[in-house]
C-alpha positions in Angstrom: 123.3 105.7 96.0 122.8 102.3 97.3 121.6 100.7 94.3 124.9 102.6 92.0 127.7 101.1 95.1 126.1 97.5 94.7 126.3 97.1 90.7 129.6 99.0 90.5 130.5 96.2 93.5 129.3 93.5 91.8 131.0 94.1 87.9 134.6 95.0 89.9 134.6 91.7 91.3 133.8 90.7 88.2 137.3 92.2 86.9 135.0 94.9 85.1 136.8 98.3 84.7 134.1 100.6 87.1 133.8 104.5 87.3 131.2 105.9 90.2 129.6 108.9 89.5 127.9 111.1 92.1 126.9 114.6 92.1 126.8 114.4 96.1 130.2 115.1 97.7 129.9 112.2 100.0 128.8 108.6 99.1 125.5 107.4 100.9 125.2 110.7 102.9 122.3 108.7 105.3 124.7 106.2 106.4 127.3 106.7 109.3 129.9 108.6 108.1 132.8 106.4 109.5 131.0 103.9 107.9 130.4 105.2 104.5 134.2 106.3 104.1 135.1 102.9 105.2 133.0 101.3 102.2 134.6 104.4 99.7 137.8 103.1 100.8 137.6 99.7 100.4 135.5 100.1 96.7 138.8 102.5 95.8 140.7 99.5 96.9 139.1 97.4 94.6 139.9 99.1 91.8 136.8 101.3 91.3 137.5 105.3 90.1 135.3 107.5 92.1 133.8 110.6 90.8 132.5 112.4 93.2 130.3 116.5 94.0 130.4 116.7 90.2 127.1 116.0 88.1 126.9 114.9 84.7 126.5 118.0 81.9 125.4 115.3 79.3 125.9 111.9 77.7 126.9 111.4 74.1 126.3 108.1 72.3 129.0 107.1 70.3 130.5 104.2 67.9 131.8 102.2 70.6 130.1 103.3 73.6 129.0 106.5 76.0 130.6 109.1 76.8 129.6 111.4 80.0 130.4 114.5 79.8 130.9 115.8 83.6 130.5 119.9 85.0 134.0 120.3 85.1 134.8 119.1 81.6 136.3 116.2 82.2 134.9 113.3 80.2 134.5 109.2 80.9 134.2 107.1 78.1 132.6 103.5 79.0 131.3 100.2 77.0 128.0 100.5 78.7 126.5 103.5 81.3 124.0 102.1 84.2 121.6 104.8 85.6 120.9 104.7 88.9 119.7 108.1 89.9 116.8 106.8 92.0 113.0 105.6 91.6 109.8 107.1 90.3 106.4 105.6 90.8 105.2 103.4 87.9 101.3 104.6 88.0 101.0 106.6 84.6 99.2 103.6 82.9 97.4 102.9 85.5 94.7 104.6 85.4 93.9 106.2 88.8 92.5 109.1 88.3 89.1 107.0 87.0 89.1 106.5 90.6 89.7 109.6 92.0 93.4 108.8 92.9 95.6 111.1 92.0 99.5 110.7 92.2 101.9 112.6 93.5 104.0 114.5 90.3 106.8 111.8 90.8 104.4 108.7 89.9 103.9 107.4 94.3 101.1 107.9 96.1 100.1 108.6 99.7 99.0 106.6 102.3 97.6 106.7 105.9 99.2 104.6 108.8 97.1 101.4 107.4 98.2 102.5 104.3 94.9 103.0 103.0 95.2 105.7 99.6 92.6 108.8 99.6 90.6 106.5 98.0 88.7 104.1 101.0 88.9 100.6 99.5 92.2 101.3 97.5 95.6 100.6 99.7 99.1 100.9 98.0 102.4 99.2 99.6 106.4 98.9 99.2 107.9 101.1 96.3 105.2 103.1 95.0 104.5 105.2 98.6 108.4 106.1 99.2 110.9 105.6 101.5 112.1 103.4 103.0 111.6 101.4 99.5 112.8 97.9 101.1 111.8 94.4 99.8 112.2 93.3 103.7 109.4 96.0 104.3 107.4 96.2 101.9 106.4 92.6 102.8 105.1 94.1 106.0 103.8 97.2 104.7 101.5 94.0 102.6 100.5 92.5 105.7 99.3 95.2 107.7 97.3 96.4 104.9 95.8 93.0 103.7 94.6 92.8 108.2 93.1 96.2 107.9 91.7 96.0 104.2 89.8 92.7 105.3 89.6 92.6 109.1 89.6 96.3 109.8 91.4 96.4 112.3 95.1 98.7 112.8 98.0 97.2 113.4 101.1 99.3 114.0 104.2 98.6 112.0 106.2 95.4 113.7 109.3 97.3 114.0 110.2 100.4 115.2 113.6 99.6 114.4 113.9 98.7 110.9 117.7 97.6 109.3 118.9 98.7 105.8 121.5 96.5 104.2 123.7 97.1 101.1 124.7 94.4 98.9 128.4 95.4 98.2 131.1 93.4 98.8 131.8 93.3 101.4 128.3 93.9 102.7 127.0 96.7 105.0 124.4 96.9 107.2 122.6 99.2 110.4 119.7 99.6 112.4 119.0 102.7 114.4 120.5 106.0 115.1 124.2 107.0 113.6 127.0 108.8 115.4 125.8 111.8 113.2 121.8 111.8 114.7 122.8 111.4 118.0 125.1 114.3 118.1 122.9 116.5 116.4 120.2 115.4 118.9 122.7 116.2 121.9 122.3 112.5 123.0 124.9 111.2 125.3 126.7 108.7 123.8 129.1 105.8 123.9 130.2 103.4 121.1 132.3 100.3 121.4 134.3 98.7 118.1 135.3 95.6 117.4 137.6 94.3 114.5 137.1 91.5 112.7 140.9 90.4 112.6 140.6 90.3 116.1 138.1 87.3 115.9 139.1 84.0 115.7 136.6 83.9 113.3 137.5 86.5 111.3 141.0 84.9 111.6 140.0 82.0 109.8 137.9 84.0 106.9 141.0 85.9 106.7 139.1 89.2 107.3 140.5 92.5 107.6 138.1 94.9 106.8 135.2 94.0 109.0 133.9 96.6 111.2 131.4 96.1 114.0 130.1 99.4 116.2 127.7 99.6 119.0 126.4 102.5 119.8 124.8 103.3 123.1 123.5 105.7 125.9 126.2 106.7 128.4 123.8 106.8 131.0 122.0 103.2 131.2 123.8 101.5 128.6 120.5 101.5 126.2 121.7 100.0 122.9 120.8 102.8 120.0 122.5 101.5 116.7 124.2 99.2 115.3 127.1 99.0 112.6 128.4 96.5 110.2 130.5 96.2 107.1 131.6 92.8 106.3 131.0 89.3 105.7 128.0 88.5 107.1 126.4 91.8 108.2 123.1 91.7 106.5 122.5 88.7 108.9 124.1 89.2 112.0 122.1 92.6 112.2 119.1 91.6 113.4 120.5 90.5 116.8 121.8 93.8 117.7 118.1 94.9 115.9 116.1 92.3 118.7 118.0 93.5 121.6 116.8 97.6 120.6 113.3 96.2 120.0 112.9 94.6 123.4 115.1 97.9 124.6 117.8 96.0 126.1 121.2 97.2 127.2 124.8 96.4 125.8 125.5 94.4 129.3 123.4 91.6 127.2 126.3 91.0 125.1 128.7 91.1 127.8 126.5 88.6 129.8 125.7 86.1 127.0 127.5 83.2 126.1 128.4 83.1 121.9 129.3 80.1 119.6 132.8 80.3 118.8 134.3 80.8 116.7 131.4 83.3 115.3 131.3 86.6 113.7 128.8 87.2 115.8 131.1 87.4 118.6 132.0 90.1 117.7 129.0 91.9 119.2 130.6 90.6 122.6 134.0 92.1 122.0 132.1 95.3 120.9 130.3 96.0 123.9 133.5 94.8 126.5 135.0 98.0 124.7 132.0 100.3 125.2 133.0 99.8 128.4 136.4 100.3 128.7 135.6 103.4 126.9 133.1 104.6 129.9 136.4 103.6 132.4 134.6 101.2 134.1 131.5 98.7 134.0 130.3 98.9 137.4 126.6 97.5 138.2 124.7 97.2 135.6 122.1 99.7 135.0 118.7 97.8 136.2 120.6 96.4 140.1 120.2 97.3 143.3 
């Protein structure tokens, strides 16, 4: 998961001996595929062993460490084991059901669109209510329940499109749909890479791993997701995330004017290949 690929990121650079165990045969199944098997490259590259479609049968404490004993027999032996297996609501102590609140049998709780609990004046945010567990929302989700707990009026969420970043190194990030959703949608699609050794840029950070992908509609060139791995993708995602927000097409990039020399320009390069994919650029989709 995304919380296991950051740690075991963080103590390789750290010249930490790191083994990755998943019982899922692909690592961060919700991401992009290209884009996950990018990252599981470049973490093997790094020096961390991957163990992955085979769960743990059990974990023995010994003299000088853990051992985890996997399905298939094998065993790893470490100094220290770091569980990250995913979240549970922490409500057991809280007493809830005085109120009438009851919690769902993993500890979160349920709320309403103002994220208002079954209880009336009791509202619950970020963690506790499930996915998408983000600090960046959860700050939002604490908003739009303080304006409807003491003004009472609804407010909807300030983002449809909402981007998800992972703290590895190097970092990845995405907003909106994957290659994966939109084919299983039947969406017509285009998509239009840039590499960040072909930035100057990039050049100069001497970066040859990062990645930039747009995706878009084939039709009127509708911008439907973004892709990043590398320096700077946490941040650089939210342009491609404003431009989907105010529904704008990939012709913005090719139209707009970039500092340089910018990672960001990469989002320029990105889109002139989108269109050299479709054959041609034509007028864009809103003339005459």
């Amino acid at each position: 998961g995304v919380i296991g690929c950051e740690w075991a990121s963080i103590f390789s650079n750290l010249d930490i001996k790191i083994t990755l165990i998943d019982k899922r045969q692909k690592l961060l199944g919700f991401f992009d595929a290209e884009f996950a098997e990018i990252l599981f490259r470049l973490l093997r590259e790094h020096g961390i062993d991957m163990v992955l479609g085979c769960a743990h049968q059990r974990i023995n404490v010994v003299d000088d460490g853990v051992e985890v004993v996997l399905e298939d027999g094998q065993t790893v032996k470490s100094e220290v084991l770091l569980v990250a297996a995913g979240r549970v609501g922490n409500t057991d102590t809280l007493g809830l059901k005085h109120i009438g609140l009851r919690p769902q049998p993993n500890g979160m709780l349920e709320v309403d669109e103002d994220y208002r609990t079954s209880v009336p004046n009791v509202f619950a945010i970020g963690d506790v209510i499930g996915f998408p567990m983000l600090a960046s929302t959860a700050m939002d989700q604490g908003r739009l329940a303080a304006l409807a707990a003491f003004t009472g009026c609804h407010r909807a969420p300030g983002q449809k499109y909402l981007p998800f970043g992972i703290y590895t190194i190097p970092e990845v990030s995405y907003v909106g749909e994957t290659e994966e959703s939109l084919q299983q949608a039947g969406h017509p699609y285009e998509k239009g890479v840039a590499n960040f050794f072909e930035l100057p840029r990039g050049q100069i950070n001497n970066d040859h791993d990062g990645v930039l992908k747009l995706l878009f509609d084939r039709n009127d060139r509708k911008l439907l997701g973004v892709h990043i791995i590398g320096e700077r993708a946490t941040e650089i995602i939210h342009i491609g995330q404003a431009v989907m927000a105010f529904g704008g097409t990939i012709d913005y990039f090719v139209d707009t004017v970039m500092n340089y020399p910018t990672i960001a320009e990469a989002y320029k390069t990105a889109a002139m290949d989108g269109l050299n994919r479709l054959g041609s650029r034509g007028n864009p989709p809103d003339s005459n």
